[in-house]
N, C-alpha and C positions, 0 to 999 in steps of 0.2 A: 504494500500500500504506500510508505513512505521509502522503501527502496535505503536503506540504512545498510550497512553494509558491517560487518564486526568489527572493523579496524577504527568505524565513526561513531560506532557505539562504545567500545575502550578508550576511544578518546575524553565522548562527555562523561563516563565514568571517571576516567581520573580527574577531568575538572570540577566532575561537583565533588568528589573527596576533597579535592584540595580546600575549595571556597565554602561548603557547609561542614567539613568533619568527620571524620568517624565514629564521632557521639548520635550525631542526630542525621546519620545516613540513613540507618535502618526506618527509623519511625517515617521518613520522607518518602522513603520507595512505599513503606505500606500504606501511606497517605495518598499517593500517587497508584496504586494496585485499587483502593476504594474508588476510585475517581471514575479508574478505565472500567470497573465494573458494574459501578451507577450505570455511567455512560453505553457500556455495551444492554444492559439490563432495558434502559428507555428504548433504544434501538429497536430491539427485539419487540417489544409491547409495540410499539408505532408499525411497524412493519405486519406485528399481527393483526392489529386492528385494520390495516389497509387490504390487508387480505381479503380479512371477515367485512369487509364496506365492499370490497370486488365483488366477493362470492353473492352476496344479497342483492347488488343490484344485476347480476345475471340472472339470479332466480325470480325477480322481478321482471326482468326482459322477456327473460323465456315465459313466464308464467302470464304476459302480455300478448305472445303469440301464439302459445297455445288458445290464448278464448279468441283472438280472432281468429284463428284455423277454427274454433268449435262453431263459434258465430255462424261463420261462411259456409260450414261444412251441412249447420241446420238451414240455411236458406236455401241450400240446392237440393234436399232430401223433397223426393216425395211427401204428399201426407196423405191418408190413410182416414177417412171418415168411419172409426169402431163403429157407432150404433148403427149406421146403415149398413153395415157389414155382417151377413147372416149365412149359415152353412147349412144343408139338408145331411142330418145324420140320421143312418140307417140302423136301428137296434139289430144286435147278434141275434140269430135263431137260439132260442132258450130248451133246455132239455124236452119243457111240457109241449111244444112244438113238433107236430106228428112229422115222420119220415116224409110222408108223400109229399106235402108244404112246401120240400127243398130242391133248390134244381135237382135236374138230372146229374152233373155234374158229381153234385156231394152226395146223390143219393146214395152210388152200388161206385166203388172203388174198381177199378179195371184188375180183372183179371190175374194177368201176366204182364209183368213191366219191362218193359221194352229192352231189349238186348242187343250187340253186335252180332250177330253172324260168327261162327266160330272160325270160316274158312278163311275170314278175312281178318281175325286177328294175328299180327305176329310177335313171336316172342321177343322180350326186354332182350339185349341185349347183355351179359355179364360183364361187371365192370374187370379188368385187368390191373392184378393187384402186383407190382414186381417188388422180386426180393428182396429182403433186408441183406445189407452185407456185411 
């Protein structure tokens, strides 16, 4: 970020030894350690909130184009007038319902159910299994 290189960082280390001490070195570095940690700590919070303000107003955007897609999608739908809408249902034939009543069809079940011809069926084919080695 700032491009410091070690040779420019032992430099201002020996300068602030020299001009603040070796008494009140330490407590400055940890003084300066609180700093950069506040500092990166707001960082982070700002940046997450810019996030969470992105992310909500996409879910606003989209959630704006979804109802005009739903809008538009209901103006182009047919409609469907229910009550004028009526069906002719035919009741099942009931057991107390004599045989004769019923077509022909469901009266007497056929006979013999239809087959091929044996001359003309040919045998499957075996599949070819080769050897394990």
């Amino acid at each position: 970020m700032f491009d410091i290189a070690w040779s420019e960082l032992l430099l201002i280390g020996a300068v602030a030894l020299i001009f603040i001490g070796p008494k009140e070195l330490p407590g400055l570095l940890v003084n300066i350690g609180r700093w950069v940690r506040r500092a990166r700590s707001l960082a982070s919070e700002f940046q997450s909130s810019l996030d969470q303000a992105v992310r909500e107003a996409e879910v606003d955007a989209l959630k704006q184009k979804m109802n005009a897609a739903v809008m538009e999608a209901e103006k182009q739908m047919p409609t469907i007038d229910l009550p004028s809408f009526s069906m002719q249902l035919e009741a099942p034939p009931s057991a107390e319902q004599p045989v004769a009543d019923l077509p022909a069809a469901e009266a007497a079940p056929s006979p013999e159910p239809a087959t091929a011809p044996a001359a003309e069926a040919e045998p499957l084919p075996s599949p070819e299994i080769p050897p394990r080695p």
